[in-house]
C-alpha positions in Angstrom: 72.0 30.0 10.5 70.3 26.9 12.3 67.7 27.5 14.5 66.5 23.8 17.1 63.5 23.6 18.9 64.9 24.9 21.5 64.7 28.2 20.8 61.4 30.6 20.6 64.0 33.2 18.6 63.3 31.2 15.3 62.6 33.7 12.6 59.7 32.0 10.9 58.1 32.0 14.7 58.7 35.3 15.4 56.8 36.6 12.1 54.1 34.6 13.8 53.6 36.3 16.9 53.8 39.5 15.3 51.2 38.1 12.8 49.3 37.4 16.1 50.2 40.8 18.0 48.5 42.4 14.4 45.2 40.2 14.7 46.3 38.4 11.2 45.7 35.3 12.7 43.4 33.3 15.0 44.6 29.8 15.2 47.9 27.8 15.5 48.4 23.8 14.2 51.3 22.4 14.3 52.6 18.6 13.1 52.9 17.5 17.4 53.9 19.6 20.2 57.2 19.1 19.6 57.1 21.4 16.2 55.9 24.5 18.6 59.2 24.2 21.0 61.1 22.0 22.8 61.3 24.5 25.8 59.0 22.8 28.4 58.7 26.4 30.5 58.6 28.7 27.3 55.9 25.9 25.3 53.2 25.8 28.6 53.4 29.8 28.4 52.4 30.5 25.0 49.8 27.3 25.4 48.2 28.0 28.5 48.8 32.2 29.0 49.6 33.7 25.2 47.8 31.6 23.1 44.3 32.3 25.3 44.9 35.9 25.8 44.9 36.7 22.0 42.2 34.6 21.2 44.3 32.1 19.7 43.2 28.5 18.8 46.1 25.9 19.3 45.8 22.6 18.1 48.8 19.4 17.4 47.4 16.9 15.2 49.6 14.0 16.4 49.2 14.8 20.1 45.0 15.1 19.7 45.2 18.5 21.8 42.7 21.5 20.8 42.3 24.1 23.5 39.3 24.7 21.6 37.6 21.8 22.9 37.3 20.5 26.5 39.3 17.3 26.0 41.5 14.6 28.5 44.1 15.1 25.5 45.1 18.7 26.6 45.7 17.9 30.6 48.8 15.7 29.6 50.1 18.5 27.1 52.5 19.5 30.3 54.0 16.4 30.4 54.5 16.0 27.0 56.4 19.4 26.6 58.9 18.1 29.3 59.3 14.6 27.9 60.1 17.0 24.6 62.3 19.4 26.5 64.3 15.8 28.0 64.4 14.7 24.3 66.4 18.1 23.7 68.4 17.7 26.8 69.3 14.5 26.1 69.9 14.7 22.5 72.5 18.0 23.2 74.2 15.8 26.3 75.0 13.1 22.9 76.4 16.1 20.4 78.5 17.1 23.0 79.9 13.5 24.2 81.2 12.8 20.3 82.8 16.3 19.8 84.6 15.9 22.7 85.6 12.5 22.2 87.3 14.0 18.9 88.8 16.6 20.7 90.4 14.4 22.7 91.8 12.6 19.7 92.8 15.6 18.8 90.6 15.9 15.6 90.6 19.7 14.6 86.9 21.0 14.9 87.4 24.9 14.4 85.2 26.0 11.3 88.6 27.9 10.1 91.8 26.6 10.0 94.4 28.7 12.2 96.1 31.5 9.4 99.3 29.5 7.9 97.1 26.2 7.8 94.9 24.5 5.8 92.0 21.6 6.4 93.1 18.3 4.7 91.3 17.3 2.0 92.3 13.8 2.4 91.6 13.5 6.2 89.0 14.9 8.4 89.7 17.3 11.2 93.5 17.1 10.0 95.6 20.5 9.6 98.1 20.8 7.3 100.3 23.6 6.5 99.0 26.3 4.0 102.6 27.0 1.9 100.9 30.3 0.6 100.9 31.9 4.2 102.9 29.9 6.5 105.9 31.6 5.9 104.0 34.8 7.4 103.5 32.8 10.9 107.2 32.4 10.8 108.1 36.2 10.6 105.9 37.2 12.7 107.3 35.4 15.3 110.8 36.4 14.4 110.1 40.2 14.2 108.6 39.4 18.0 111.9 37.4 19.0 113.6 40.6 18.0 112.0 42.7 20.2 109.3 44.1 18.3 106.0 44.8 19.8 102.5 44.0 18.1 101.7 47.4 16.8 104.9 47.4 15.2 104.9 44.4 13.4 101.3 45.2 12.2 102.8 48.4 10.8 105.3 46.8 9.2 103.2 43.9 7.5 100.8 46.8 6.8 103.5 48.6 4.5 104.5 45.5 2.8 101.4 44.9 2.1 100.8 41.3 3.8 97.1 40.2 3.3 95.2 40.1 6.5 93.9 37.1 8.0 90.2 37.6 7.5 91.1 38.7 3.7 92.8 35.7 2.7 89.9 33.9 4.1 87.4 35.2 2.6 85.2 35.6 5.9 82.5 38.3 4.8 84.6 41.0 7.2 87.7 41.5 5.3 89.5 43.4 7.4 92.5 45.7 5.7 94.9 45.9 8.1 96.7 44.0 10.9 95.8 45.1 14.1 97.8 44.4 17.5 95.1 41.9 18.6 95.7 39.7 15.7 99.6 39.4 16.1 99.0 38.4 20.2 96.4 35.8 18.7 98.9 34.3 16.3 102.3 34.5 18.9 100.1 32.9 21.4 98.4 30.1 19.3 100.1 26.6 20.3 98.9 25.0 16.8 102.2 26.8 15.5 103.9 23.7 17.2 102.0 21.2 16.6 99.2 21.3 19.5 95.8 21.0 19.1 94.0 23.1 21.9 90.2 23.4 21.8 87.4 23.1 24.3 87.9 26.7 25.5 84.5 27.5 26.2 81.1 26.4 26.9 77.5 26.7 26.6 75.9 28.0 29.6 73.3 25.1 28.7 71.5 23.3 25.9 68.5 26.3 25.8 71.0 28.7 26.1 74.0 29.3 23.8 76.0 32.1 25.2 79.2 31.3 25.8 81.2 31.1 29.3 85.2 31.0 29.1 86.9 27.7 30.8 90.2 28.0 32.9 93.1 27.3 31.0 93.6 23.6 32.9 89.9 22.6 31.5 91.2 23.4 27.9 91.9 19.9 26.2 95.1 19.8 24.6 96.8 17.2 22.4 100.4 17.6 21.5 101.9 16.8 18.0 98.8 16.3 16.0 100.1 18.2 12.9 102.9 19.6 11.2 104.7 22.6 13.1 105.1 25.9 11.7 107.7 27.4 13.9 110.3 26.0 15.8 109.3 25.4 19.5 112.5 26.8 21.3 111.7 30.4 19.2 107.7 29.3 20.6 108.6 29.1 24.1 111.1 32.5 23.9 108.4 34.2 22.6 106.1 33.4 25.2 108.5 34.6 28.0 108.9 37.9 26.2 105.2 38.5 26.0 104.5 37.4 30.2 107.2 39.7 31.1 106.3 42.3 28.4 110.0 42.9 27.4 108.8 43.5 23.5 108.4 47.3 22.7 104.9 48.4 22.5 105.1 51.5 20.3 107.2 52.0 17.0 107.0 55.9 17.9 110.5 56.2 19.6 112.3 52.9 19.5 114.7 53.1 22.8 117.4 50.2 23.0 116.7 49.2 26.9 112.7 50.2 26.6 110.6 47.1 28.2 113.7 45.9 30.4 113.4 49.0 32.9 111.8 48.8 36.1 111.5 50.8 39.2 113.8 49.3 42.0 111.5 50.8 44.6 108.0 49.8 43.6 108.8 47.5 41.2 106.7 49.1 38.5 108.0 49.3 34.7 109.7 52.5 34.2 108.6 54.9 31.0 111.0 56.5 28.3 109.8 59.3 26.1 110.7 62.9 25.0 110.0 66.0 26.5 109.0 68.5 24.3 108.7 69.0 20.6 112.2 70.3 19.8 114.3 68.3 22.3 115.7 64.7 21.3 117.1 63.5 24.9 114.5 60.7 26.6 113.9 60.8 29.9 113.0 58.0 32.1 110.5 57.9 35.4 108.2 56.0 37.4 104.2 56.4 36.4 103.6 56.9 40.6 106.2 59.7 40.3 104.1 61.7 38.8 100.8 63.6 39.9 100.7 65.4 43.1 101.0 62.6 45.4 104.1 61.8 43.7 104.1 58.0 45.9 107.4 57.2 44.5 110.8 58.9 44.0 112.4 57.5 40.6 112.2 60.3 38.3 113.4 62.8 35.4 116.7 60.5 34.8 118.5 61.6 31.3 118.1 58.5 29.0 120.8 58.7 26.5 123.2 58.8 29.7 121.9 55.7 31.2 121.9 54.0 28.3 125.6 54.7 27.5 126.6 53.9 31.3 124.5 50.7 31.3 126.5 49.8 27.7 129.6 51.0 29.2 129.4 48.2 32.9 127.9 45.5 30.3 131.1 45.8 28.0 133.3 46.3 31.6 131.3 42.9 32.7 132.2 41.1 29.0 136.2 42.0 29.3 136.6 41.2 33.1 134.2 39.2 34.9 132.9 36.6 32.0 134.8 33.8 31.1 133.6 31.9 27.9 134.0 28.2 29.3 132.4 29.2 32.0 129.2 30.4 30.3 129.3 27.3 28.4 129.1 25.5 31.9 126.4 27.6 33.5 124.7 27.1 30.0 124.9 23.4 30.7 123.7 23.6 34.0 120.2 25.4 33.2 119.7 22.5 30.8 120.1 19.6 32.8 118.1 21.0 35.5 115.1 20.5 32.9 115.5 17.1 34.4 115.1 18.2 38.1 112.1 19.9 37.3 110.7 17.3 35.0 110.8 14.4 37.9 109.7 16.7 40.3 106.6 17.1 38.5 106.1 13.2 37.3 106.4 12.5 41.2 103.5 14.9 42.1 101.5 13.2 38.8 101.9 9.7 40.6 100.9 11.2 44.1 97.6 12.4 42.1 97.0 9.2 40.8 97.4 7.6 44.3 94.5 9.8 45.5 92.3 9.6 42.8 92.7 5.7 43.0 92.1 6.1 46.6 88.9 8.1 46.6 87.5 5.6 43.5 87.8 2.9 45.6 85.6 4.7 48.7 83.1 5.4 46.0 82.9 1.8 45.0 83.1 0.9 48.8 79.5 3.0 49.7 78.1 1.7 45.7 78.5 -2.1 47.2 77.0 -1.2 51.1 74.2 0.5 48.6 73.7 -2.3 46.7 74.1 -4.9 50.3 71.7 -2.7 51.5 73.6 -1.2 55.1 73.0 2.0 53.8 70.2 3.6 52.6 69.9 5.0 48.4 69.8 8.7 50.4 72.7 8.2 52.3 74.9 6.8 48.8 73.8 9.9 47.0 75.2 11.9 50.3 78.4 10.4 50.8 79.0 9.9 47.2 78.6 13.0 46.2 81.6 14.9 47.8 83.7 11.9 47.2 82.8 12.1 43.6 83.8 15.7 43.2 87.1 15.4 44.9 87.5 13.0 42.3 86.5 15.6 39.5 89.2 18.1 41.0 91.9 16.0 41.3 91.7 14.8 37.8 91.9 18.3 36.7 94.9 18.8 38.9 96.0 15.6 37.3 95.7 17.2 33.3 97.2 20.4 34.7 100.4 18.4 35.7 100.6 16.1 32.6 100.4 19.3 31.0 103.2 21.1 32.8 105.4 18.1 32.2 104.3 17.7 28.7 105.8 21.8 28.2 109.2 21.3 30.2 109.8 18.1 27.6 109.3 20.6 24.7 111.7 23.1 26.2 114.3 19.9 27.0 113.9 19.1 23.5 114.4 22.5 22.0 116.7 24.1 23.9 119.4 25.6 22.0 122.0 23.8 20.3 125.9 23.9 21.5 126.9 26.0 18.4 123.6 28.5 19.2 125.2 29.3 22.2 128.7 29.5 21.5 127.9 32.0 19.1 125.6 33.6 21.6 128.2 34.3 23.9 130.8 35.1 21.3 128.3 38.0 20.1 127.9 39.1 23.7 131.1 39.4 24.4 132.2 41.8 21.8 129.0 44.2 22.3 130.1 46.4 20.3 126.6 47.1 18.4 124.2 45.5 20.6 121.2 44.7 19.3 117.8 44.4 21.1 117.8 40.6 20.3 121.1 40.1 22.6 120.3 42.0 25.3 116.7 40.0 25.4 118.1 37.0 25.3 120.6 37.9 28.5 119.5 40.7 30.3 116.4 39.6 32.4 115.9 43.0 34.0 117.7 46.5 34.5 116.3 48.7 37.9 116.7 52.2 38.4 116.0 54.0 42.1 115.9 57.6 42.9 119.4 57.8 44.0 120.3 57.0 40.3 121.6 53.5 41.3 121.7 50.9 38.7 120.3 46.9 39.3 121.3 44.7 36.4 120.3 41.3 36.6 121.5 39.3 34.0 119.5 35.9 32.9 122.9 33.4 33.0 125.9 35.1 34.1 126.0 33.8 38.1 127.6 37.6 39.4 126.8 39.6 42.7 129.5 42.5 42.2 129.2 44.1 45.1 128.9 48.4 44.3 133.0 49.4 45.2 134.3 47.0 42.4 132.0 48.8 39.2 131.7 52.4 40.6 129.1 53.0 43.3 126.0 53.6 40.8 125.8 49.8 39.8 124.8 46.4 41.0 125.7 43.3 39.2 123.4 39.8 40.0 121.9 36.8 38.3 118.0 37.0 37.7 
């Protein structure tokens, strides 16, 4: 590990205080002043408090000081320790100005490439794909799609045997198994499509190097800087699935319509599981159900029933309400209006940029009275400052836009193609096995109150059956 001036936790200096602490020694010389520390604050207290309360003679050659003696050279040492400690400052401020000019380039400056890439040998800060583990990346997103949940793809690349991330890397921590963590890290990682996203955290300053998390708007991202691994339409599913938690958390009992249940009177997601040891029939309630305030009614509701009545009104849906051209138009509908939203957000970039040029130009306005002299070098710093962080702000709301508009292009350009969907709704309409995949893809939610009444709201089909026309348990509507 480096260790900087900055620091006083450098292990060479350490061994000297406790050299110190055990009376081994009884002077200190260093090269200059700068060789102790570059901490101004930390430097004066081991000079002018530590150093004289164990005895300790300091002396820097270059600098002429020697508390020893009574000399002019030691009443400047303070303001040689801060011109050090702004040497440090400045010299940190400089390191950080060219990493992030390559960040925004969208030169790759991780110290590992992301698992199913590899750094180019050829050019620097370039991924490439890694053929030896790529192909990994690719199922893990597909068992996701599927409806899979992170534990259980980790137990399934766990019983084929799938090296670990950390393994094939080498990192020191080989760790032998996938865990859940490391699935959400990969399924959530935009370098699968081609983005570079870095600048995610901060030191909390140049003495200090502890980490503080930004906001997701501060990150600095770069779209199509290398190669994709997975496709960005099966990207962007995925990361529906995972913000409304429709994957299936636990392999243990693996229940069809598990992660699209929710309570229709508190809106909470509704939990499936056995009773008992010898039974096999699931049961579905409400987590506030339970307990002896019991703040919510939905409760002890036979699984296996619901699920065949759900099946049964989805199949009764397929052969009376859905027409196949008609999907195909409501299909076409939800892709233009990619459009809508697209120029909705490019006309709120260009009212940004109004405002920012706006508030530059007031800046400039009190720089030039400053300069003219009708206002005084207190008053610029006053005004300035407020218009100068409005400025700040709205260039982040700026980024966050750009951003937004840069994510609805991907989805325009990915959405699925005409034959995807045909035989989409072709496999739909025969749900005759349905698989978690299918409902997924068209089922956005399915609600369950205490009077056993059934919400399904479907994701494309535009239906509001009213209750008399499917039996009085059931309501049909779009999500």
């Amino acid at each position: 590990m480096e260790y900087h001036g900055t620091t006083f936790e450098r292990p060479a200096f350490q061994k000297m205080i406790a050299d110190i602490e055990e009376k081994k020694i009884n002077m200190v010389i260093t090269k200059d002043l700068s060789r102790l520390g570059r901490d101004y604050i930390k430097t004066g207290y081991y000079i002018e408090n530590y150093f004289p309360e164990n005895s300790i003679r300091y002396v820097s050659i270059l600098d002429g000081i020697d508390t020893y003696l009574d000399s002019t050279n030691n009443d400047v040492t303070p303001f040689k320790a801060i011109i050090n400690d702004m040497y440090a400052k400045d010299i940190s401020k400089k390191i950080k100005g060219v990493l992030k000019e390559k960040e925004l380039k969208g030169e790759y400056l991780g110290s590992y490439a992301p698992f199913g890439y590899k750094k180019s040998k050829e050019q620097k800060n370039k991924l490439e794909i890694d053929t030896n583990t790529a192909y990994i990346v690719e199922r893990i997103f597909e068992l996701y799609a599927e409806g899979n949940g992170f534990q259980k793809i980790a137990t399934i690349l766990d019983n084929e045997k799938v090296t670990t991330p950390s393994k094939y890397l080498d990192m020191g921590h080989q760790r032998q198994s996938w865990s859940p963590k490391t699935i959400r890290a990969i399924l959530v990682n935009e370098a699968y499509i081609g983005n570079t996203v870095q600048n995610k955290c901060t030191s909390i300053s140049y003495k200090i190097k502890k980490k503080r998390k930004k906001n997701a708007e501060e990150y600095i991202r770069v779209e199509n800087t290398h190669e994709a691994v997975v496709a960005k339409e099966l990207f962007y599913k995925v990361q529906e699935m995972i913000k409304s938690k429709k994957s299936v958390s636990t392999p243990k009992h693996d229940f069809l319509l598990k992660g699209l249940l929710f309570c229709h009177n508190c809106g909470r997601k509704l939990r499936v599981c056995y009773r008992g040891n010898k039974t096999k029939i699931g049961y579905i309630d409400c987590s506030l159900a339970r307990g002896k305030e019991r703040k919510c009614r939905t409760c002890n509701y036979n699984y296996n029933k619901f699920e065949e009545k759900v099946l049964k009104i989805v199949r009764q849906i397929c052969n009376t309400y859905v027409d196949k051209n008609e999907l195909k138009k409501i299909y076409e509908k939800y892709k233009d209006n990619y459009e809508v939203l697209i120029e909705k957000e490019k006309q709120q970039l260009n009212n940004i940029s109004n405002k920012i040029a706006q508030v530059s130009k007031k800046i400039d306005k009190i720089y030039l009275d400053s300069v003219n002299g009708l206002i005084s070098n207190d008053d610029y710093f006053k005004y300035s400052k407020g218009f100068i962080e409005e400025r700040e702000r709205l260039k982040k709301e700026k980024e966050s836009v750009q951003s937004k508009i840069n994510i609805l292009k991907a989805k325009k350009q990915s959405h699925r193609k005409d034959e995807e969907v045909e035989s989409l709704i072709d496999e739909f309409l025969k749900m005759e096995n349905p698989s978690k995949k299918v409902l997924y893809e068209l089922i956005d939610r399915i609600e369950l109150d205490e009077h056993k009444n059934i919400y399904i709201y479907f994701n494309f089909l535009e239906l509001n059956i009213v209750r008399e026309e499917l039996g009085k348990e059931c309501v049909i509507q779009s999500a």
